[in-house]
C-alpha positions as CSV (number, residue, x, y, z in Angstrom):
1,X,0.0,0.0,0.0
2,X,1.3,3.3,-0.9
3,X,2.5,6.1,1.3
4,X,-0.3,9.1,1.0
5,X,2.0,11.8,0.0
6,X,1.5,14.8,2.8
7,X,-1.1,17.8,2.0
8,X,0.5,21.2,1.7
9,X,-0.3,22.2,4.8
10,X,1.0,19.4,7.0
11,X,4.8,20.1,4.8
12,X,4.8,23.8,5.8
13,X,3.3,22.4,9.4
14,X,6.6,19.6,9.3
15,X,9.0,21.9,7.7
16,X,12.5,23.0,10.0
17,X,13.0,26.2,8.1
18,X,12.0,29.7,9.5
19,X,10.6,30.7,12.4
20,X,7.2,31.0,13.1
21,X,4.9,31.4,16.6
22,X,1.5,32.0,17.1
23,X,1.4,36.3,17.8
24,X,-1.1,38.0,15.7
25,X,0.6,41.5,14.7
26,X,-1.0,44.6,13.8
27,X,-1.1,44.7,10.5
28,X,-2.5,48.2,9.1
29,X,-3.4,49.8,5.9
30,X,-3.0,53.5,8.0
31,X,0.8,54.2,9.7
32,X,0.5,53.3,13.2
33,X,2.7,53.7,16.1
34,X,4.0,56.9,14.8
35,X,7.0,58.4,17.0
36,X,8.8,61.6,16.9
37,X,12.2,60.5,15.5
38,X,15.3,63.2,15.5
39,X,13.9,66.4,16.7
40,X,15.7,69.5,15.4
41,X,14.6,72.7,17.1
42,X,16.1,75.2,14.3
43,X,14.5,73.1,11.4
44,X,10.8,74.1,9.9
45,X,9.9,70.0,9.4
46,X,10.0,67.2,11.9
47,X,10.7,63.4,11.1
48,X,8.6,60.6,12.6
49,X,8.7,56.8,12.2
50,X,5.5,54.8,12.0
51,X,4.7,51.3,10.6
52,X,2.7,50.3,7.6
53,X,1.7,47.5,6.7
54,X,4.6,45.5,8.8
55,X,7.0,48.0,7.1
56,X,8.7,50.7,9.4
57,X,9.1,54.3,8.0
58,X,9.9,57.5,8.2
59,X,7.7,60.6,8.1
60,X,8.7,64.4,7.4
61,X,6.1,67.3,7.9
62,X,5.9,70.3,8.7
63,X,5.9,71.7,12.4
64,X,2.6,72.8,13.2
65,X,3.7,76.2,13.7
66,X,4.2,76.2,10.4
67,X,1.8,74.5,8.7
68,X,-0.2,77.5,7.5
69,X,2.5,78.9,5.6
70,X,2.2,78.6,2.2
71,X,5.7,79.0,1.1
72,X,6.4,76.2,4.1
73,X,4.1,74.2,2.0
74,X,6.2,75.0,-1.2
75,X,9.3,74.4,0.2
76,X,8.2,70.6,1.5
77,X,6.3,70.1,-2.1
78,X,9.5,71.3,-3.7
79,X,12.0,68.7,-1.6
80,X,9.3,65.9,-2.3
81,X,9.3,66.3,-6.2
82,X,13.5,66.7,-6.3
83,X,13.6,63.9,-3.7
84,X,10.7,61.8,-5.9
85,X,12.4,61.0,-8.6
86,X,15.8,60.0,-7.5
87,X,16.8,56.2,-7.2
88,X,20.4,55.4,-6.3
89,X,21.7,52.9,-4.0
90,X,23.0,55.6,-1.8
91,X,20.3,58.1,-1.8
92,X,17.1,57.5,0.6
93,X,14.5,56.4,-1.3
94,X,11.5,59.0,-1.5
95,X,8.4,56.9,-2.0
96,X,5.1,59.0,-1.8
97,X,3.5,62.4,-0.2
98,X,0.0,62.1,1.6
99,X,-2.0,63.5,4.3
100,X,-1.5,61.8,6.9
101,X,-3.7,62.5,10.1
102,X,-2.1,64.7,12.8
103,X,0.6,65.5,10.5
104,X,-0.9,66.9,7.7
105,X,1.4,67.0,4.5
106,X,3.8,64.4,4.7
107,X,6.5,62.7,3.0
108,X,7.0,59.0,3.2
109,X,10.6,57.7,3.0
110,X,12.7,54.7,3.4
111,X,13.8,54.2,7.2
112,X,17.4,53.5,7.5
113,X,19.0,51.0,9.9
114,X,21.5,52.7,10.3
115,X,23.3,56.5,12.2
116,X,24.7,59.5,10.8
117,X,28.1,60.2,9.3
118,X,28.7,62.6,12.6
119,X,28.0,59.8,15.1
120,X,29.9,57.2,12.9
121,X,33.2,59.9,13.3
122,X,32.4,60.3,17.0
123,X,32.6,56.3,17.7
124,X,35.8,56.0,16.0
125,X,34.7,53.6,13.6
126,X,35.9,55.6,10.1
127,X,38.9,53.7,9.4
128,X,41.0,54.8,6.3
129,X,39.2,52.3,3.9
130,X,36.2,52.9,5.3
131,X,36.8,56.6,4.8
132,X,37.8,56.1,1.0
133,X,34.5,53.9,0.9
134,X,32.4,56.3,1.9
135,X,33.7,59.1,-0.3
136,X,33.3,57.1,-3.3
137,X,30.2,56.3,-2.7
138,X,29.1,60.2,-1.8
139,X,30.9,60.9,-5.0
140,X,28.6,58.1,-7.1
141,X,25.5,59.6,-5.6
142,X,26.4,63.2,-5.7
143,X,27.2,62.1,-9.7
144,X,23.9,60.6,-10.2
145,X,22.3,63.6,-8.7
146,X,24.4,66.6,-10.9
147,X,23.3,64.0,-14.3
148,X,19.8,64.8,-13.4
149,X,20.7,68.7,-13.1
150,X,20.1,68.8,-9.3
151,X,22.5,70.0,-6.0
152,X,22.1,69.3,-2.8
153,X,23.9,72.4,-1.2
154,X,23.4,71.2,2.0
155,X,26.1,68.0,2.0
156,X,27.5,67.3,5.3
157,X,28.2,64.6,7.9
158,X,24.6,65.1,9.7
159,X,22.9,64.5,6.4
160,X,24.8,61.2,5.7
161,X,23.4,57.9,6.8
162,X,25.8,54.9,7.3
163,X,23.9,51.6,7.2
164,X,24.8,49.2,10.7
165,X,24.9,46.4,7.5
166,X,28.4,47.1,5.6
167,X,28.3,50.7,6.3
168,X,26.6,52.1,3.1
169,X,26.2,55.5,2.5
170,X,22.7,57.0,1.7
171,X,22.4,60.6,1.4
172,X,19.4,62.8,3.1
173,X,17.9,65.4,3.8
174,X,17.2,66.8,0.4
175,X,15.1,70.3,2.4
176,X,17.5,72.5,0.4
177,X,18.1,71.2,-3.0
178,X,18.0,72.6,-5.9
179,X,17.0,72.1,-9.5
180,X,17.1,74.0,-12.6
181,X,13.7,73.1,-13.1
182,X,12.4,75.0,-9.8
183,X,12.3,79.0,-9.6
184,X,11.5,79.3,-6.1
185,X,14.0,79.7,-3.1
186,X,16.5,80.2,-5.3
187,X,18.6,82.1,-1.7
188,X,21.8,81.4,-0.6
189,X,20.8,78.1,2.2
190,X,23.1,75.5,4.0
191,X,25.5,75.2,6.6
192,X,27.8,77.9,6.9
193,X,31.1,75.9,7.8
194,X,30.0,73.4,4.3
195,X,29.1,76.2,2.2
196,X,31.0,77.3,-1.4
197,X,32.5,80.8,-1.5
198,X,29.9,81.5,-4.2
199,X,26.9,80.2,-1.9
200,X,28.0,82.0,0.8
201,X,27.8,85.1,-1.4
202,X,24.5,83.9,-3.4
203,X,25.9,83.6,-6.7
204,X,24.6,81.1,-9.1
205,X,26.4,77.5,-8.3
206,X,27.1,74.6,-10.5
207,X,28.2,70.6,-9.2
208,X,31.3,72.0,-7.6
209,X,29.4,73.6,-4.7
210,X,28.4,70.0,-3.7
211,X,32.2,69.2,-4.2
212,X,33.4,72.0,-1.8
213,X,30.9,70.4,0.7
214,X,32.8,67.2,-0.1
215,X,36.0,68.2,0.8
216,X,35.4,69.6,4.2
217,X,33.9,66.2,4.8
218,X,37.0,64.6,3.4
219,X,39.3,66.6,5.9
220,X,36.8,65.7,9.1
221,X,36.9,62.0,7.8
222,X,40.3,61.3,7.7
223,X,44.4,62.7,8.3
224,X,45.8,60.4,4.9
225,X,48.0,62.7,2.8
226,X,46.3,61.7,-0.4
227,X,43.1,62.4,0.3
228,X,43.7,65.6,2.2
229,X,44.9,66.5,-1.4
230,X,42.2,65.5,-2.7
231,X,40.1,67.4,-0.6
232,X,42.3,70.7,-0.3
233,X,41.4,70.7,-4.1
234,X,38.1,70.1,-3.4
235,X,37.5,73.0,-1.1
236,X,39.5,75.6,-3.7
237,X,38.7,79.5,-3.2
238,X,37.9,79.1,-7.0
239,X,35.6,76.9,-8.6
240,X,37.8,76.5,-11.7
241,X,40.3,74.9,-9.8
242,X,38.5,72.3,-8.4
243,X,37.5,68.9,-9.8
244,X,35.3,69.3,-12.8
245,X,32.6,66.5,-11.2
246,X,32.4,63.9,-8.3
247,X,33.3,61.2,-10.9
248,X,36.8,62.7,-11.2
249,X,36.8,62.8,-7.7
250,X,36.3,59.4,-7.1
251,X,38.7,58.5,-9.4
252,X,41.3,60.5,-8.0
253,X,40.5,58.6,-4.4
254,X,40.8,55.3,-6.6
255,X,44.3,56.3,-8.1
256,X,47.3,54.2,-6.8
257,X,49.3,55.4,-3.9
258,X,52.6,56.8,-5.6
259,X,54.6,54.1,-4.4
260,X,52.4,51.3,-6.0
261,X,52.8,53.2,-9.1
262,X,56.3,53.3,-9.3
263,X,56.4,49.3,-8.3
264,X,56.3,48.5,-12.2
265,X,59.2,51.1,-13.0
266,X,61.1,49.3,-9.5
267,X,60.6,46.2,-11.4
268,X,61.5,47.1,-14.9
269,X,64.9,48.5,-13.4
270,X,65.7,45.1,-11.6
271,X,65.4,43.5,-15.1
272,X,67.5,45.7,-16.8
273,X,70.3,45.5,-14.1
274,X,69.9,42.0,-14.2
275,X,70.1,41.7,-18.3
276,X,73.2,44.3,-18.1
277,X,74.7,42.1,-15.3
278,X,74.4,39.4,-18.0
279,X,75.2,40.9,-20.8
280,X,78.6,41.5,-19.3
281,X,79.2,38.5,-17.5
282,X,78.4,36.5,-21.1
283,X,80.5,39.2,-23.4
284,X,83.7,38.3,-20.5
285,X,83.2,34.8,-20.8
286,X,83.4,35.1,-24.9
287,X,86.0,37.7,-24.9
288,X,88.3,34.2,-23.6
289,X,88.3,35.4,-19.7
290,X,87.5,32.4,-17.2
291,X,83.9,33.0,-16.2
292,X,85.0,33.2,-12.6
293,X,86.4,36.4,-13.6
294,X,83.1,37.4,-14.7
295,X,80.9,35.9,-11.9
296,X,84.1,38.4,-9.3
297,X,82.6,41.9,-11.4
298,X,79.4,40.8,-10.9
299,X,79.9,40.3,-7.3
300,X,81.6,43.8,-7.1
301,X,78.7,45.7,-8.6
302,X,75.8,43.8,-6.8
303,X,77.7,44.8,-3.5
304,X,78.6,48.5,-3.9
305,X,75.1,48.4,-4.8
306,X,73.2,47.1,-2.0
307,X,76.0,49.8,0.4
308,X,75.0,52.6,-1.9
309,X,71.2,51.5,-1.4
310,X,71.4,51.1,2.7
311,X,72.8,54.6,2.9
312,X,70.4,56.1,0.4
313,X,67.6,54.5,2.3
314,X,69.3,55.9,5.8
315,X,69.8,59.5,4.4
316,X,66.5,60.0,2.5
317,X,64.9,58.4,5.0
318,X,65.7,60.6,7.6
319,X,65.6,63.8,5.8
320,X,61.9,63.2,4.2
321,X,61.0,62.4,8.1
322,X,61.5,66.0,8.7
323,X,58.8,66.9,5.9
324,X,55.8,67.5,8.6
325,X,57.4,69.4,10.9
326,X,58.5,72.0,8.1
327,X,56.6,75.6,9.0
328,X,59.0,78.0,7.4
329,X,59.9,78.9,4.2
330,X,64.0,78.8,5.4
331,X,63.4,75.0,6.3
332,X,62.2,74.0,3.1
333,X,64.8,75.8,0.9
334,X,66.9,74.0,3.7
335,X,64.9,70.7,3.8
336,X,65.3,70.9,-0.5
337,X,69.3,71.6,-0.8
338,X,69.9,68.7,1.7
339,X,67.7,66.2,-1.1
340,X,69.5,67.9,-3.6
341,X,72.7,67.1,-1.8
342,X,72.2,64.0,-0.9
343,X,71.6,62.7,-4.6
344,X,75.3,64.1,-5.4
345,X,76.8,62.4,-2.6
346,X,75.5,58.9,-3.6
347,X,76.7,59.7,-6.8
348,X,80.6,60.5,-5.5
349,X,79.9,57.5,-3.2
350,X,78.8,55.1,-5.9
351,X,81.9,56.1,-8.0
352,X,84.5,56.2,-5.5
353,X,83.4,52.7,-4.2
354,X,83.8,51.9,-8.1
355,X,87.4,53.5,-8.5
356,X,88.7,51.7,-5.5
357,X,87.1,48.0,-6.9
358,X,87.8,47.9,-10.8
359,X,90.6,49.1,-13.0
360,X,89.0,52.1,-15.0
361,X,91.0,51.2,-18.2
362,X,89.1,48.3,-18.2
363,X,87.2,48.4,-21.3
364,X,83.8,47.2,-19.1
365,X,84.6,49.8,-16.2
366,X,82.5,52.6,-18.1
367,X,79.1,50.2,-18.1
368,X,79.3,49.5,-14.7
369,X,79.6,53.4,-14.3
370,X,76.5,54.0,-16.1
371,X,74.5,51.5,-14.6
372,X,76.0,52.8,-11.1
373,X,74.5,56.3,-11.7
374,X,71.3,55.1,-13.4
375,X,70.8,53.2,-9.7
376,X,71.3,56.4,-7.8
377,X,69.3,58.0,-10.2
378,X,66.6,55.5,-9.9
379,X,66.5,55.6,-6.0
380,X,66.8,59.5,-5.9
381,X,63.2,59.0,-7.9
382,X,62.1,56.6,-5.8
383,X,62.2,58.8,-2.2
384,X,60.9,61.9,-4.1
385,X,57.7,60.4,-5.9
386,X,57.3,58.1,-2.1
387,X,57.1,61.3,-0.6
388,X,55.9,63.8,-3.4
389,X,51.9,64.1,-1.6
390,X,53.7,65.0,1.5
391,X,56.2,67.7,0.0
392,X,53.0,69.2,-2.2
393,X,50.6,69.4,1.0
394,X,53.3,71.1,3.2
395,X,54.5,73.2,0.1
396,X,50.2,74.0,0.0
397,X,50.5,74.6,3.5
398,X,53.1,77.0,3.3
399,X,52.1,79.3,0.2
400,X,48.4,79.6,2.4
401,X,50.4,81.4,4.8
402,X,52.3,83.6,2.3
403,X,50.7,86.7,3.8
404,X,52.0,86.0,7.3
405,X,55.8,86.9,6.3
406,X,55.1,90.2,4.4
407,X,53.0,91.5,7.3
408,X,49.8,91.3,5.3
């Protein structure tokens, strides 16, 4: 006798996966268990959270002081239809605008699990990758919103969200956007401290206000070298001198660290000393010279080598360290004669070592000299471009304080 094969019910009532119990939740067509949620006492709107439907979100309206207003009104319309019809991955998601009861106007959103950029910085928890993550992920959304001819103006830490899953950004707060589409309250708005030059001033503004924004986040977010580059740029006087849009801001944060760039060239100069090295050692050998002979040059080069490389690496080393502690324009003329210095002394050093080790009328003394200089050479390029963000930032740092020595 066959086995009755179980009904669909008593597989879902024998099934191990999931989780289920026997409470009856309140499941409701209206928002229910709404609850004030971030008050701000200088702002004209107030956020709630509430429940629909099993989903939690979050509700902006109006203060009821200020309900009456009609350009209050505008002003929330206007952040709905900008906020409306943006969908990025790190933007909140604005999903719809109705009356809701007690709150009047009100715009629905997507709640967040997550806290603000501010608190994220206060906890400690902005390591440097997840710095660079974060700007690069402002810089996709602040992209996406300049495509769609729209600024924010108001970027800054308080108005970025950082999910508790994988830290994401998503970007809020859109109260004081702007749009070419929109000809009302067209002001100057924003946070003073975040605020472009030509905000401030109530000029017309372009993407690179937002950017400006970016880059005093940048400098609160982290103390790498690069990126405070990056952001000094960011935060230029002039617009024309900053990047031309967030994607080229995002790729400058994406760019190789000096050093990894010059890895290739590091390797490519290994080769050719090895080939040279070769070529030598194989042209002795045929020239009727017992390879020992060859293998005893070799050996000579490779060593006064590796000496001239531990005392570059000693003497660059600690010179560049004094780099940060530069304030004056005397110590960087000083700091730059002692590089410039140092490169011809490896150069006598390199030479000397080379005299004292080989015959110079030997017809292969004059390669080994070339390759000897092209090493020094080589490391002398290596230390500057290692150190090159460091010697523009405090060169920056210096030429902002110009003023200060002519008693300006």
């Amino acid at each position: 006798m066959s086995e009755e094969l179980p009904t669909l019910k008593q597989s879902y009532d024998c099934s191990d996966s999931g989780f289920v119990d026997n409470e009856q939740g309140v499941i409701s067509s209206e928002f229910v268990g709404v609850e004030s949620y971030c008050h701000n006492s200088t702002s004209h709107t107030e956020l709630h959270t509430a429940t629909r439907m099993g989903k939690r979100f979050v509700l902006k309206s109006l203060k009821e002081e200020y309900r009456d207003f009609p350009s209050y009104r505008s002003l929330l319309h206007k952040e709905f239809e900008i906020g409306y019809h943006l969908s990025h991955p790190n933007i909140v998601q604005t999903i719809t605008m109705e009356h809701v009861e007690g709150l009047s106007d009100t715009i629905v959103m997507e709640y967040i699990d997550g806290i603000t950029l501010t608190e994220a910085m206060s906890r400690g928890m902005i390591t440097r990758d997840v710095a660079r993550k974060v700007v690069c992920q402002i810089c996709d959304a602040l992209q996406y919103i300049h495509s769609l001819q729209q600024i924010h103006r108001d970027l800054k830490p308080d108005n970025i969200m950082l999910t508790h899953n994988g830290l994401n950004v998503k970007i809020i707060d859109f109260g004081l956007s702007d749009s070419d589409s929109h000809a009302i309250f067209k002001h100057p708005a924003g946070t003073r401290r975040y605020a472009s030059p030509e905000l401030v001033s109530g000029e017309k503004i372009d993407n690179r206000s937002d950017l400006f924004a970016l880059g005093v986040i940048i400098r609160k977010l982290t103390t790498d070298r690069r990126m405070l580059k990056i952001a000094n740029r960011c935060c230029a006087e002039s617009r024309n001198k900053r990047y031309k849009d967030a994607a080229e801001v995002k790729s400058a944060v994406l760019q190789p660290s000096t050093l990894r760039r010059m890895l290739p060239l590091f390797a490519a100069i290994v080769l050719m000393a090895v080939s040279v090295l070769t070529t030598i050692f194989v042209m002795r050998s045929s020239s009727g010279e017992v390879v020992d002979s060859g293998a005893k040059y070799a050996n000579i080069y490779n060593s006064i080598s590796m000496h001239v490389d531990s005392v570059a690496n000693a003497r660059y080393g600690a010179i560049y360290s004094r780099l940060d502690n530069i304030s004056t324009f005397e110590e960087m003329r000083e700091f730059t004669n002692d590089v410039v210095a140092t490169y011809n002394e490896l150069n006598e050093l390199s030479i000397n070592m080379l005299d004292q080790s080989l015959d110079s009328t030997n017809i292969y003394y004059r390669q080994y000299r070339t390759s000897l200089l092209q090493s020094v050479l080589d490391i002398h390029t290596y230390y500057n471009n290692a150190y090159v963000d460091t010697y523009v930032e405090v060169s920056a740092r210096l030429s902002d304080t110009l003023p200060k020595y002519y008693g300006e």
